[in-house]
N, C-alpha and C positions, 0 to 999 in steps of 0.2 A: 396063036396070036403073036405078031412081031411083038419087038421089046418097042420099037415107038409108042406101036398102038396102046400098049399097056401101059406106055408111062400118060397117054393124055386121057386114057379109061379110067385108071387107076384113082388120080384124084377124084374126079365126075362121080363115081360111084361112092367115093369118101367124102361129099359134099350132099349127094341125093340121103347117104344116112344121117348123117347133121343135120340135115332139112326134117326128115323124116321123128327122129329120135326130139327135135326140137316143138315137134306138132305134138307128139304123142303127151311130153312135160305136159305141154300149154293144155293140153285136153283136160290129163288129171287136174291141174286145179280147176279149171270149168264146170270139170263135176262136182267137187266139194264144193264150190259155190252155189251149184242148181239146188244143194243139200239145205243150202239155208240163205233161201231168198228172201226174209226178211231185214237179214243185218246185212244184203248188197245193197236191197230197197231203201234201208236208209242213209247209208251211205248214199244214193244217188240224192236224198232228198233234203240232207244238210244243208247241202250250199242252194240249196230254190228257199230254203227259210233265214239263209243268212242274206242274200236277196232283199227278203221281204223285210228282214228286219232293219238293214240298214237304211234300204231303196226309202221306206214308208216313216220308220220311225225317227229316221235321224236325217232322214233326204232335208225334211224342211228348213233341218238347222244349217243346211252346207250350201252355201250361195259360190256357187260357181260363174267362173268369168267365163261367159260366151258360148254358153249351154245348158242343158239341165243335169243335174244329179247321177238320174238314172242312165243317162247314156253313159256318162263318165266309169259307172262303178258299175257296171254289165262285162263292159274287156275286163276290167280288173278281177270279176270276180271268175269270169272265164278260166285267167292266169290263176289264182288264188285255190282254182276245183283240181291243178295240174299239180298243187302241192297237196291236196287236202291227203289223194293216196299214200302216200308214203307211209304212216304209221300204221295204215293195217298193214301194206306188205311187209316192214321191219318186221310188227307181229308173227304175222304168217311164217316168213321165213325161220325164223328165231321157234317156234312154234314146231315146224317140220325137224328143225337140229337137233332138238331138244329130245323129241322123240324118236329119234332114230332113222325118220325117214329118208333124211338126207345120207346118211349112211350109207343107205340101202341102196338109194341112186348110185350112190358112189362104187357099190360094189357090182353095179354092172357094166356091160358096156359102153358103157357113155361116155363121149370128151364131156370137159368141162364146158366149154363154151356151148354147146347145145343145153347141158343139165339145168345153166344158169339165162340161157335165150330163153329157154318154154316160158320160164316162171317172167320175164319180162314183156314176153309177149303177151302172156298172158295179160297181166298188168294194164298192156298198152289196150286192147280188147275195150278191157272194163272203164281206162279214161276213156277212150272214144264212145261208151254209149253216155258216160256223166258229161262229154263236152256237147254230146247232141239233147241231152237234159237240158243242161244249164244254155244251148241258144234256144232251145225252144220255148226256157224261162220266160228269155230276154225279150223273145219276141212279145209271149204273152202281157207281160208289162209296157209295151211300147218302143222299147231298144229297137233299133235298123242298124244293118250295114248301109251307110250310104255311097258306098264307090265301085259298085257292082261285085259278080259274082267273083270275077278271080284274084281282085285284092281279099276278099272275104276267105275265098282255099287260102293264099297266103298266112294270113294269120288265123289258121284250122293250123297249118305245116308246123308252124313255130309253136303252138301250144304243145301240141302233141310231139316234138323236139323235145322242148323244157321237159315233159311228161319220163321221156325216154332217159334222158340223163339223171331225172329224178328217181326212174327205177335202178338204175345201177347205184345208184349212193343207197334205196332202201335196202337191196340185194348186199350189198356188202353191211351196210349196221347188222341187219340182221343175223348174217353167220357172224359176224365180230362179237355182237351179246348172246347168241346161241340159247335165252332164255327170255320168254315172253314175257315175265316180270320185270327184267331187264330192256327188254325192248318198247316197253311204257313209256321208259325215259326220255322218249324221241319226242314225243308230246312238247318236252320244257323247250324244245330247239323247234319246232317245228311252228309251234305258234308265235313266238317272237320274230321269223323270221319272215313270215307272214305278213304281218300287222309293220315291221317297219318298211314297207314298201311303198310306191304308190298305188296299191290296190285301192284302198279306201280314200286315201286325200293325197295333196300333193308334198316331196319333202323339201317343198318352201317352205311350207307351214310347222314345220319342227325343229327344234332349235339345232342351232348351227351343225355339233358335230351327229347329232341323231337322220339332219339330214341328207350331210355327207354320207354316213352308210349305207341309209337308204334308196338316195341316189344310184349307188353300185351295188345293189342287191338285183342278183337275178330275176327277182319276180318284178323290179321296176322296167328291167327293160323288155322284160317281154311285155309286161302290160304298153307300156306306152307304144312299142313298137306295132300294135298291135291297134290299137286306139288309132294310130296315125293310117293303117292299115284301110280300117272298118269307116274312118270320117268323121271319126265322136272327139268331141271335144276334149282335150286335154289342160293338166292343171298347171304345168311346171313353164316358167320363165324362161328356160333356156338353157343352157350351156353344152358342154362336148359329150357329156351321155347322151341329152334328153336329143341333141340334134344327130346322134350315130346312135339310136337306138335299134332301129334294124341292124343294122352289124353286131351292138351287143345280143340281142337277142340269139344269135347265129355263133356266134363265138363266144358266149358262158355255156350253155348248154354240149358245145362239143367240148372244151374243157374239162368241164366235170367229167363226160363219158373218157377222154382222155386219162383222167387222172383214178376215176372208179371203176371205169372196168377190170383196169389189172389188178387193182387192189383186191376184188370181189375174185376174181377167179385165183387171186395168190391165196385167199383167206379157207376160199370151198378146197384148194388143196390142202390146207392145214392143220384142215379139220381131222384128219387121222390121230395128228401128235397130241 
């Protein structure tokens, strides 16, 4: 073989193993998952009862300008299932360090970025059957996309974006606290950041500086962007997020992956020391 040929083989076949090596990750958790189908099952079935409970229980108290309720808090809660993951995988991960398994990857042949791809594809897997759950909630309760099929893929894309940058922030807490006890902790961050959004109401309705943050909280602009997306009514008056919320949606989510993925793959190095 000439030395060209082998320089444009050479990577090709060091890419088909990273493909390869990055299927195999994502299999193994697949099968520890199939091991215990009833804590997936309910994980899928939280967010269809937080649905119910907001849509039914507290819809009646939320008088929305120029819509109903339930269309409102269906995108939102869409966004909302794209956070819900995160604290098993911190578990999980933190879970596998703890025990050694991650070790063990490590002392094979594996680049890191494939070691750390499986377990996020993985991930990504399990949001895409809770985002096809939670629309076919929405449907069941009367939620529509109303601007046809391809604004509707559009904010499919954007959730499961948010999704993707969310699993490199879990991917790195995880080895950072290397202990499922420790990785509990994600819980105090995860539902606060949640709840200050526009998931559930608009942050007109929250005092000044609660709804300044919420305003620039990730899961506002996905949701709205998203909302604007599907045709459903939205709650916010206006200003430079709520009218460039497609763009934020598209630019927090690459941020994060920008700033977490090296984090994540500096930290599964460091795990040796």
């Amino acid at each position: 073989m000439s030395a060209p040929t082998a320089a444009i083989t050479a990577p090709s076949g060091h890419r088909a193993s990273a493909v390869r090596d990055t299927a195999t990750l994502a299999g193994r958790i697949l099968t520890h998952w199939r091991q215990r189908p009833v804590s997936i099952l309910l994980g899928f079935l939280f967010p269809v009862l937080m649905v119910l409970m907001f849509g039914y229980l507290f819809g009646g108290a939320m008088s929305l300008p120029g819509g109903d309720y339930m269309d409102f808090l269906i995108p939102g809660m869409l966004t909302m299932t794209m956070l819900f993951g995160l604290e098993s995988l911190v578990v999980s991960v933190a879970h596998d360090t703890a025990k050694g398994v991650t070790e063990r990857i490590r002392s094979l042949p594996v680049g890191t970025a494939p070691a750390l791809a499986g377990r996020s594809a993985a991930d990504m897997l399990n949001a895409l059957v809770g985002l096809a759950v939670m629309i076919g909630t929405g449907l069941l309760v009367g939620w529509r996309p109303e601007r046809g099929l391809a604004p509707a893929l559009a904010a499919a894309g954007l959730l499961l974006w948010l999704r993707w940058a969310f699993t490199w922030v879990g991917v790195h807490l995880g080895l950072l606290l290397r202990t499922p006890e420790s990785a509990v902790a994600v819980q105090v961050v995860v539902w606060p950041v949640g709840f200050l959004s526009s998931v559930y109401v608009s942050p007109d309705t929250m005092p000044g500086w609660l709804g300044a943050i919420a305003t620039w909280n990730p899961l506002t602009a996905t949701a709205t962007a998203i909302r604007e997306l599907f045709g459903n009514p939205g709650w916010n008056t206006g200003g430079w997020a709520a009218d460039h919320a497609i763009a934020l949606a598209l630019i927090w989510p690459a941020l994060l992956t920008l700033v977490f993925v090296p984090l994540a793959c500096r930290q599964y190095g460091a795990l040796a020391n």
